[in-house]
Every structure is written in C-alpha cells, then in structure tokens.
C-alpha positions as CSV (number, residue, x, y, z in Angstrom):
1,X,72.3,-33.6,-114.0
2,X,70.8,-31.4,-111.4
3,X,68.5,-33.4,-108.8
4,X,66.2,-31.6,-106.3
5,X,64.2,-33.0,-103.5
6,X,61.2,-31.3,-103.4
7,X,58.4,-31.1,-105.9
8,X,55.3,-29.4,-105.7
9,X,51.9,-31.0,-104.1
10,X,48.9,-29.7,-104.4
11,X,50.1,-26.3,-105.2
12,X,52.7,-26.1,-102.2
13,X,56.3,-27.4,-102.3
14,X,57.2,-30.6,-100.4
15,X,60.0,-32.5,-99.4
16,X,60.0,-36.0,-99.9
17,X,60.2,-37.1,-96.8
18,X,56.8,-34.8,-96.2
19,X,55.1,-35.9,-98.7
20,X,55.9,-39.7,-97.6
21,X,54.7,-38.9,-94.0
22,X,51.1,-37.7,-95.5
23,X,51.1,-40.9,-97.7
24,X,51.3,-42.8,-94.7
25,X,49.0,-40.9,-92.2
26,X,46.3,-40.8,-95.2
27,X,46.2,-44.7,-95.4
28,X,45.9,-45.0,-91.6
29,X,41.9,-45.2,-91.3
30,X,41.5,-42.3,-93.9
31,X,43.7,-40.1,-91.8
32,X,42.2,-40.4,-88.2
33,X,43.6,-41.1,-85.0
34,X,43.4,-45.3,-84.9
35,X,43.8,-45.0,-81.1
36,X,41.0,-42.5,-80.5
37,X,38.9,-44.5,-82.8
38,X,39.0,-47.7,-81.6
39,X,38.4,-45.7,-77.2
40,X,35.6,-44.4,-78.8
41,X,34.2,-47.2,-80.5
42,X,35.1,-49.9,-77.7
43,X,33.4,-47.7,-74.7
44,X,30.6,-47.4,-77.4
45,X,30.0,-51.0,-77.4
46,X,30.5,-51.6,-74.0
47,X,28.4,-49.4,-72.9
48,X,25.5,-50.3,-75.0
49,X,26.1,-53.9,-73.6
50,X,25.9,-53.0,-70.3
51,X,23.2,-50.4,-70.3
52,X,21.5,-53.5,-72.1
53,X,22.0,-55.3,-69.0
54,X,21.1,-52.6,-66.1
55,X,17.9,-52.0,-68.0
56,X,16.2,-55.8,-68.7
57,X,14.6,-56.0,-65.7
58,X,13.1,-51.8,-65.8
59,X,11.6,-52.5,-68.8
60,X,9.9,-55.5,-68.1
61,X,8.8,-54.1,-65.1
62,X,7.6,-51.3,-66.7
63,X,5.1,-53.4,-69.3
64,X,7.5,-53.6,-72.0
65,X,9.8,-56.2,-74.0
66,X,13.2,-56.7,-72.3
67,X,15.3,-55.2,-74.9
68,X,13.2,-52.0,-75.3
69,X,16.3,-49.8,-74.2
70,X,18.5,-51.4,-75.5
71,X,17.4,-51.2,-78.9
72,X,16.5,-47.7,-78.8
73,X,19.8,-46.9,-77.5
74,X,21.2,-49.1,-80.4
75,X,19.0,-46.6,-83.0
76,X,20.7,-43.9,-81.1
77,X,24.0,-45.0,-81.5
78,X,23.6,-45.5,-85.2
79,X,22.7,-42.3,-86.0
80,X,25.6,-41.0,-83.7
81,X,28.1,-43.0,-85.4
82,X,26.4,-41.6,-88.5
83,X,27.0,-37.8,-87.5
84,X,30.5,-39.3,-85.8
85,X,31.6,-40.4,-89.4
86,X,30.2,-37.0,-91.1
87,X,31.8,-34.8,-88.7
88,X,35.2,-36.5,-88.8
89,X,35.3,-35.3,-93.1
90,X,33.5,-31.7,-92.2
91,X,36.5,-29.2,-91.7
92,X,36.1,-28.2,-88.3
93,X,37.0,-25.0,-88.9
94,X,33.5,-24.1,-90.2
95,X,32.7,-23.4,-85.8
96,X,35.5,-21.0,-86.2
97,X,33.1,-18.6,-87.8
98,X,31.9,-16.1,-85.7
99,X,28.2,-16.7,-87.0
100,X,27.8,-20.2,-86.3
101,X,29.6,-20.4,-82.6
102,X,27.5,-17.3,-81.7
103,X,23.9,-18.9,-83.7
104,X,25.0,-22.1,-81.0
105,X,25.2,-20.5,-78.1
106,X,22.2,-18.4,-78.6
107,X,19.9,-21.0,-79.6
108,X,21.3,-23.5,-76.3
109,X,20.2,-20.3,-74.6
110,X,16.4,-20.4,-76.0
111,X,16.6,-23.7,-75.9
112,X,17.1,-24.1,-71.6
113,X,14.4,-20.8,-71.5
114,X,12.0,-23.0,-73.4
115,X,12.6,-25.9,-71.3
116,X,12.0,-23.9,-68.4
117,X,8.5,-23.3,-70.2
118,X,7.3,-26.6,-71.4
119,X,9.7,-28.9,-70.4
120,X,8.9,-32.4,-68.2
121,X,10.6,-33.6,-65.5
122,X,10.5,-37.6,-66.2
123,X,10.2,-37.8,-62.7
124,X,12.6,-36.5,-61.4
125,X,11.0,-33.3,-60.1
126,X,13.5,-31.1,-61.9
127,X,12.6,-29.8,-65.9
128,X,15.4,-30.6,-68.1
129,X,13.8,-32.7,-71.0
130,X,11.6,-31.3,-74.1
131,X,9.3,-34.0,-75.0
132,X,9.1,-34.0,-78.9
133,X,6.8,-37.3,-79.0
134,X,8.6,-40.0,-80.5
135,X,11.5,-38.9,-77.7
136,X,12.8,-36.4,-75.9
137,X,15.7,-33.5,-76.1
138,X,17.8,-32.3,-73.4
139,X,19.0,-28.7,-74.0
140,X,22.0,-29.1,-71.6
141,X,24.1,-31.5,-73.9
142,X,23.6,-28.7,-76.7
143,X,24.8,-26.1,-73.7
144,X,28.0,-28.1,-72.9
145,X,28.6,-27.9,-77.3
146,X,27.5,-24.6,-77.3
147,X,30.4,-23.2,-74.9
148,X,33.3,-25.1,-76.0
149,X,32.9,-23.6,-79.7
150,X,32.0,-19.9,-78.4
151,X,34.7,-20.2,-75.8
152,X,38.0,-21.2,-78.4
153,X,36.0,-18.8,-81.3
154,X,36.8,-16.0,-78.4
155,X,39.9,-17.2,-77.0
156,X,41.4,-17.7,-80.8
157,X,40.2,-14.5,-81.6
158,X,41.6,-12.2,-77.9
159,X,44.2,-14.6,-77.5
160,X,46.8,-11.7,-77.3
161,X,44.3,-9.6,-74.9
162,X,43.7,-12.4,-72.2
163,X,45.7,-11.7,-69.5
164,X,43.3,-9.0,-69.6
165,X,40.2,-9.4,-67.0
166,X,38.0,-7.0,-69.2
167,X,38.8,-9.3,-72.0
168,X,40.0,-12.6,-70.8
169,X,38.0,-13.3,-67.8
170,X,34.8,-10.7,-67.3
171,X,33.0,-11.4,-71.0
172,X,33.3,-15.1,-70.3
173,X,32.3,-15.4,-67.1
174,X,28.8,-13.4,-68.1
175,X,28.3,-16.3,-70.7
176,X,29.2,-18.7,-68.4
177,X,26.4,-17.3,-65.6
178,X,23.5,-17.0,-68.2
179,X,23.8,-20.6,-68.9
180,X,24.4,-21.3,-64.9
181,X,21.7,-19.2,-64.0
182,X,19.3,-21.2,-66.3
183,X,20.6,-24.6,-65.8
184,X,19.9,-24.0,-61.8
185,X,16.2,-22.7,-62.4
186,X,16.0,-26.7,-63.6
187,X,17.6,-27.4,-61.5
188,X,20.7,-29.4,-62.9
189,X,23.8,-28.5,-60.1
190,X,26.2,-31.3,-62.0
191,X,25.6,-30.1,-65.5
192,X,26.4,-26.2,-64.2
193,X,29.5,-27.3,-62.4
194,X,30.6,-29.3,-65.2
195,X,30.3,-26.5,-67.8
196,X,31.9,-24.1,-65.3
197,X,35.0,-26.6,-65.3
198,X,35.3,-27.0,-69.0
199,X,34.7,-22.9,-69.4
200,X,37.5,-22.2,-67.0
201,X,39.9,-24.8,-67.9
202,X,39.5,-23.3,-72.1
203,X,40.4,-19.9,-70.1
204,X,43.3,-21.0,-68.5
205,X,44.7,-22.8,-71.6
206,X,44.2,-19.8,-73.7
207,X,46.4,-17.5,-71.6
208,X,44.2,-16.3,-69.0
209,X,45.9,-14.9,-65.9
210,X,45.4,-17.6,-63.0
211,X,44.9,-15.1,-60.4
212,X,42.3,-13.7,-62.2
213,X,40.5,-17.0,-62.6
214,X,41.1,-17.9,-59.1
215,X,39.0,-14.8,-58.2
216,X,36.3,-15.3,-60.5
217,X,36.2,-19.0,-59.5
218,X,35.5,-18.1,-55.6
219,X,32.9,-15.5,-56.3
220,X,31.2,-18.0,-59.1
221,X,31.6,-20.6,-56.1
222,X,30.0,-18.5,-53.3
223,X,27.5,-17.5,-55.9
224,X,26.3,-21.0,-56.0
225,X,26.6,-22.2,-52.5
226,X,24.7,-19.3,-51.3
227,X,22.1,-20.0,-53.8
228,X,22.0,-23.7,-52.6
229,X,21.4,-22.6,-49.1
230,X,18.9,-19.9,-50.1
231,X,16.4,-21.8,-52.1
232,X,17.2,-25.5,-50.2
233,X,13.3,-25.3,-48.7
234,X,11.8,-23.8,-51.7
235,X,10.3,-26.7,-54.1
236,X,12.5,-28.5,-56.5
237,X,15.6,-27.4,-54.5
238,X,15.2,-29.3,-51.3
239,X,17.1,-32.3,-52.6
240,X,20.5,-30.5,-51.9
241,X,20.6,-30.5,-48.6
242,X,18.9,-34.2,-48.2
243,X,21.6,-34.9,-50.4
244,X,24.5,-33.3,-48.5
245,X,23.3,-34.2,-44.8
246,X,22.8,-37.6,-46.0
247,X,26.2,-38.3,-48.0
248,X,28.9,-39.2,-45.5
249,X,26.9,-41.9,-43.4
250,X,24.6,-43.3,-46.0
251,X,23.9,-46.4,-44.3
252,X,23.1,-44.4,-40.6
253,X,20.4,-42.1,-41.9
254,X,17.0,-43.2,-40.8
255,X,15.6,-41.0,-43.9
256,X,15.5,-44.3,-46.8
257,X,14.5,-42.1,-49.3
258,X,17.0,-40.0,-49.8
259,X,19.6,-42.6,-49.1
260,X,18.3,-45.4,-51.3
261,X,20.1,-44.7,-54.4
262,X,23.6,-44.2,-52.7
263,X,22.7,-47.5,-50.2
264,X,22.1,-49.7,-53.3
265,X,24.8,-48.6,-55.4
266,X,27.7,-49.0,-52.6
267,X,25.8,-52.8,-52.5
268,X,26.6,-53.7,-55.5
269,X,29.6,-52.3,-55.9
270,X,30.9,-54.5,-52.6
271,X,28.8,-57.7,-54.2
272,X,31.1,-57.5,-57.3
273,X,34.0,-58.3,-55.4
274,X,37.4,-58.5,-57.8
275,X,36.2,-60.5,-60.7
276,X,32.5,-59.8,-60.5
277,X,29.1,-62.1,-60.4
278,X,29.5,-62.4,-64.4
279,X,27.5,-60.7,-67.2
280,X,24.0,-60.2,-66.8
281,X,24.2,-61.6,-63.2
282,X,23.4,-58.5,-61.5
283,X,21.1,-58.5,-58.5
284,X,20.7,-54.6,-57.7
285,X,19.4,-54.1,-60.9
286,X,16.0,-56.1,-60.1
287,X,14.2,-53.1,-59.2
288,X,16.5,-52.3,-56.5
289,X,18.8,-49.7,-57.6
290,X,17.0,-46.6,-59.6
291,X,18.3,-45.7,-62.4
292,X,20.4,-48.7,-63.2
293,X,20.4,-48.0,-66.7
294,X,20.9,-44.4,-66.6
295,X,22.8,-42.5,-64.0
296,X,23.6,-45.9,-61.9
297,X,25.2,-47.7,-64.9
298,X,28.6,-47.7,-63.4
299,X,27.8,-49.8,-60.3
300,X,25.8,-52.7,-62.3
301,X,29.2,-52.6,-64.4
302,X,31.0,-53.0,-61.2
303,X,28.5,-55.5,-59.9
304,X,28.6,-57.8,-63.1
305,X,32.3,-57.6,-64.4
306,X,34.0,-56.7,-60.7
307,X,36.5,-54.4,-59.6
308,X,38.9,-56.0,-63.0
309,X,35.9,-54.5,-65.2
310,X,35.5,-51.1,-63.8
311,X,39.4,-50.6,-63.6
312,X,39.3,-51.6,-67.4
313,X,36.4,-49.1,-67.8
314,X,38.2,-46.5,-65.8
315,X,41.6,-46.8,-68.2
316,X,39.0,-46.6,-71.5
317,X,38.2,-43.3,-70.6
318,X,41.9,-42.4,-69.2
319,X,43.0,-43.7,-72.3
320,X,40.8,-41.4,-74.4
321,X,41.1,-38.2,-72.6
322,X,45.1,-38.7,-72.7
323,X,44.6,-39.8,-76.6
324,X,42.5,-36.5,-77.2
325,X,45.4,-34.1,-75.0
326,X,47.8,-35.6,-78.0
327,X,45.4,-34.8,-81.2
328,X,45.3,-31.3,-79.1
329,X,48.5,-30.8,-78.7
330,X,49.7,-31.6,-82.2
331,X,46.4,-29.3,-83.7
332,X,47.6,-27.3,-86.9
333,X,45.7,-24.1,-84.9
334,X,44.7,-22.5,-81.8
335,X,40.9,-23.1,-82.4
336,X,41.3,-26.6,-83.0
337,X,43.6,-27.4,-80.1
338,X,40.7,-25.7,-77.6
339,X,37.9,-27.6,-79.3
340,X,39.7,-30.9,-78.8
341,X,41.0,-29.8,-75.2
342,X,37.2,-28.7,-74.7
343,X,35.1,-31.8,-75.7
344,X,37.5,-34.9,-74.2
345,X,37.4,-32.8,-70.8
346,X,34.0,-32.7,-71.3
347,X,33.6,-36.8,-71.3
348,X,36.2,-36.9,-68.7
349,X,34.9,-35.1,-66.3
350,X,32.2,-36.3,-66.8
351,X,32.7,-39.8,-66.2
352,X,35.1,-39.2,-63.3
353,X,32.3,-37.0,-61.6
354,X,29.9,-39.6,-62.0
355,X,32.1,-42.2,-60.9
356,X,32.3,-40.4,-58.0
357,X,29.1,-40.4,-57.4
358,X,28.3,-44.0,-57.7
359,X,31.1,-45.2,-55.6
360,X,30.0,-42.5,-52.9
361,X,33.2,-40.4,-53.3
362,X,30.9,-37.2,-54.4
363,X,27.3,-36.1,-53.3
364,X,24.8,-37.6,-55.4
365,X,24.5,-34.6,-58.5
366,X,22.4,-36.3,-60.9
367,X,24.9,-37.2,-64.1
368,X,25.3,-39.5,-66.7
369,X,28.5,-41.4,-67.6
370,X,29.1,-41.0,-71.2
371,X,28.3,-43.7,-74.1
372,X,27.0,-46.5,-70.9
373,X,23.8,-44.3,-69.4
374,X,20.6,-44.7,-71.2
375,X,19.8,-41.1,-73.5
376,X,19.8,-40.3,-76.9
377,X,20.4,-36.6,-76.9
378,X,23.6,-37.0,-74.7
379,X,24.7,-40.4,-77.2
380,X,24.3,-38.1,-80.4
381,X,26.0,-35.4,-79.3
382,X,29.0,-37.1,-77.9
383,X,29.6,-39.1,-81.0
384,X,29.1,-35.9,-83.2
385,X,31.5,-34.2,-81.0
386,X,34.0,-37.1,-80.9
387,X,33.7,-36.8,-85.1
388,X,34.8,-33.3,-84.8
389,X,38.1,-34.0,-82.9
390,X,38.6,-37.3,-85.4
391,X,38.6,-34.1,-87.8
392,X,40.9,-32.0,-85.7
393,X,43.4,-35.0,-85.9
394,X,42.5,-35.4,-89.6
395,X,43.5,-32.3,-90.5
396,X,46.8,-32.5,-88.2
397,X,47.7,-34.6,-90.4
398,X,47.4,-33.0,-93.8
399,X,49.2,-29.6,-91.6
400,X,52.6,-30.7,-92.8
401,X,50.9,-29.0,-96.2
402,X,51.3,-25.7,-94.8
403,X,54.4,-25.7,-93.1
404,X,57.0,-23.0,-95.0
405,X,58.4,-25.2,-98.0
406,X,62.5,-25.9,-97.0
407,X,65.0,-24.8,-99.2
408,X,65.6,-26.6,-102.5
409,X,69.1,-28.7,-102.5
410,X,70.2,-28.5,-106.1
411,X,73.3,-30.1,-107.3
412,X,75.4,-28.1,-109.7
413,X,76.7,-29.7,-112.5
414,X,80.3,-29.7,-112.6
415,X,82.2,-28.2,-115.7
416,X,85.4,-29.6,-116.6
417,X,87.5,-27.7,-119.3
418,X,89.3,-30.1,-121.2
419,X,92.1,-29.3,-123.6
C-alpha cells in the first residue's frame, strides 16, 4: 500500500512532524511565549507592590487614603492587561498598513502640539500631561508607539533602498526631528533621547549604512547640545545646566535644591545595604525623596529589598529584553521582527536609563522605569505593546504554516510476476 507523510492542514500541505510541532506550541499558553509572559507579568506585580510602597506615605501626606495610588495603578493595570490579552489575538500585521502606522504618527504629532497648548505641568514646570478630568494623558508614550510602527512600516517597505541616505537615513531622520523638536519645546530631554535611540537602532537593523548613521547621529547630537546651551537661561530650560553642573559632586553643591533628589536617592540606596531594611521599611520615602513613587521607584526598591532585590530587578528586565531579541529573531517577517526589536528596546532602555539615573550613573533626565513608576498612560501602553509582541511570537509559531510544503515520500508498491 502506498503511505505518504504529509497531509494537508488548513489548505497547505504538512509534514507530520510540522504539524506535531504546531500541536505542541498551540497548547503552550494558547501559543505565546511562556517566558515572555511570565517577565511581563512578574515585573507587573512587582512593581505595583513596590510603587504601593514608595507612595503610602505621599498620599497620606497629601490628604488622602494610603492606598490611593496604589489602587489606581491596580485599575490601570487591569485595563492594560485587558488590551495586553487583546493585542496578543489581534494579528499584528494590521500596523503594517500604510494607513494606520502613518494615522499614528500623525495624530502623536497633534497630540504633543496640543499639549504644547493646553497641557499642565503637574509641577514639574515642563508641559507634558493633558488633563482629561478623571486623569491625565501623556502624548509621549503614544510618540514612542507611534515611531516604532512608522519606522518598520518604512523600513519593511525600502528595505532594499536603505543603504541609501535619501531613502534609508534622510526621510527618517525628518520624522525623528519633528517629534524631537516638539518633545524639547516641553521640555522632555530623556523621552527625545530615548526615541532617538530606538529610531536609530530600527535603522541600523533594517540595513541602514553605519556611516551614514554615524553622521546623522553627531549632527542630531550637536543639534541638541547646542540647543541645551542656547535656551539653558530661558524659562523651563534652566534645569539642564543645574542638573549637569550639579551631577558629579552631588553631596558638595551648596545649591539643595537642585541636588536633593540625587542626595536622597544615593541615601537610600547605601541604607539598603545587601539584603535591604525589608518591605515597606523604607525611610527615604517619608517625604524625603520626591518622586518616590514615580521616577524614584528604583531606589525605595533598593532601599527595601537591598542590593539582592535590585540585582533580581535588574535580571527581570535583562531577562525580558533578551526573551524579546528571541521572539524577534524567529519573527515569520521583517515587520514583525522590527516591531518586537522596537518595543523591548524601548522598556530596556528605558529602565537602564533610569537606573542610571537613580543610582547617580546619568544626569538626572526625568524618566520613568517601566511597570514600577506611578502612570497610567505609560502602564497601558506598555502592556498593549507587550500584547503585540505576545502576537509576533504567536504567530511565529503558526509560520511553520507557510513554509514551502516538502516533497511527498510515497512508497511504490512492488509488483511481483508470478508464474
């Protein structure tokens, strides 16, 4: 009798052993990366715990009940999971259309003009929130989304024209200096050098000459520190250079107000010692470190769970940035690998830079360490996009689909001629 090993699935012939391997990645957490997952979720709840306990004391403080943020950042974190989950069965390939990656960059565009126009500051003395009321929005998380899906629609669709400057350098870095030009007018320094990272990093991935980037990167460099030093006595920009005279010798400067933050953090970092003062023990956080439960999250961690919890914070993230370069690298398409590549460099920059500046190793730049600082916009949008590469490795998955079907392996029968 002839046998053959492959039968047809879903309209396209499989192997066996193909169809097997699908079986068994569909059962794993309906597809997903498990690893990824459980980063996501474990930083998630950490977080939450620890912003819980760097922002007790603010809110009493402040007139209200002990858990306010805590249990808004809980509601927060709901409906992130919620669009976390959603995103994670939406094919990501509907941001590969050239409609919606251009409709998202456009409106983060009218969105940072309008917060130029009626936003607040929340006293910081630098307009990046929209108040809406019940909360408010920050149009530089939709910014950072905004790029990474215009960036690898462009780069998928030039991607044999950019070793080209006109085509693989020039057009991006224009995008990349209307949203830098607007995020400055804020001014938000971290949030434009972080964008500029991820933007040239999706470049140099998609085939862009290194040279070339090399020289945009100085002039985009120069263009910044010359506009630093240029506006550093005008209103609103004069925290730069406080910030940068008074970085290296924190605890010499005579000026206490722009040393404070950097002073207290670097306290209680050194009063967590190696196994910490326990959780919920924290003594900065009584009103002596600002912004404990946003931008200063890091150093109660420190503080409370020592230098063992921030290392095991520090390999979380590692862990997740190294989990999202595989679901990249095994992507079933170019736009999917430069999405992934684009949103885990996002969080890990983003939590090394402001690492670096907690522990003192970076000027003070104003950011927030994803899923642990206090912020709804930056939660939802973080979860959302971690949904999205849950769907890239989803679908990596299900790719083995559309690989060319092998040949068939049919045994002939064999005819014997008997007398």
């Amino acid at each position: 009798m002839a046998q053959k090993n492959i039968r047809k699935a879903g309209g396209r012939m499989m192997s066996f052993g193909q169809i097997n391997e699908m079986k068994k990645q569909r059962t794993r957490l309906g597809g997903v990366d498990p690893t990824f997952l459980v980063v996501v979720l474990i930083l998630l709840g950490v977080g939450i715990l620890m912003m819980f306990s760097a922002s007790y004391a603010i809110a009493i403080n402040e007139g209200k009940d002990g858990y306010f943020y805590a249990v808004r950042q809980a509601v927060f974190a709901g409906i992130g999971l919620v669009a976390m989950m959603v995103m994670s069965f939406v094919d990501y390939r509907i941001f590969q259309k050239g409609w919606v990656a251009l409709a998202a960059y456009v409106g983060s565009v009218l969105m940072l003009i309008l917060v130029l126009l009626v936003g607040t500051d929340l006293g910081t003395g630098c307009k990046r929130w929209i108040n809406l009321g019940f909360t408010t929005f920050q149009p530089s998380e939709l910014a950072k989304f905004a790029v990474v899906i215009l960036f690898a629609y462009a780069i998928d669709k030039n991607y044999d024209n950019m070793k080209k400057a006109k085509i693989g350098v020039i057009p991006f870095m224009l995008m990349l200096g209307i949203i830098a030009a607007l995020l400055m007018k804020q001014p938000h320094l971290s949030c434009t050098i972080l964008i500029c990272l991820i933007g040239v990093v999706l470049m140099f991935v998609g085939g862009a000459r290194v040279w070339h980037l090399l020289i945009a990167g100085l002039l985009a460099v120069a263009a910044v520190v010359g506009l630093v030093i240029y506006k550093t006595n005008e209103e609103g920009y004069s925290y730069f250079g406080q910030r940068l005279s008074t970085w290296l010798h924190p605890f010499d400067s005579t000026d206490l107000a722009s040393t404070w933050q950097s002073r207290q953090s670097l306290i209680a970092i050194g009063s967590g010692g190696v196994f910490g003062l326990g959780l919920g023990e924290s003594r900065q956080k009584y009103l002596y470190l600002p912004e404990a439960e946003n931008d200063f999250v890091f150093a109660v961690v420190c503080e409370e769970l020592g230098l063992v919890g921030a290392i095991t914070v520090i390999l979380l993230f590692v862990m997740l940035v190294v989990q999202g370069f595989h679901i990249a690298s095994s992507a079933k398409d170019r736009f999917g690998m430069l999405i992934t590549i684009g949103f885990t460099l996002q969080i890990g920059l983003q939590a090394f830079i402001n690492m670096s500046v907690v522990s003192g190793l970076v000027p003070n730049t104003g950011i927030s360490l994803p899923f642990f600082s206090y912020g709804g916009t930056a939660l939802i949008m973080q979860l959302m996009q971690m949904g999205i590469v849950l769907n890239v490795s989803r679908q990596r998955y299900a790719a083995v689909s559309s690989a060319p079907p092998p040949k068939a392996v049919v045994s002939e029968p064999i005819v014997r001629n008997e007398a």
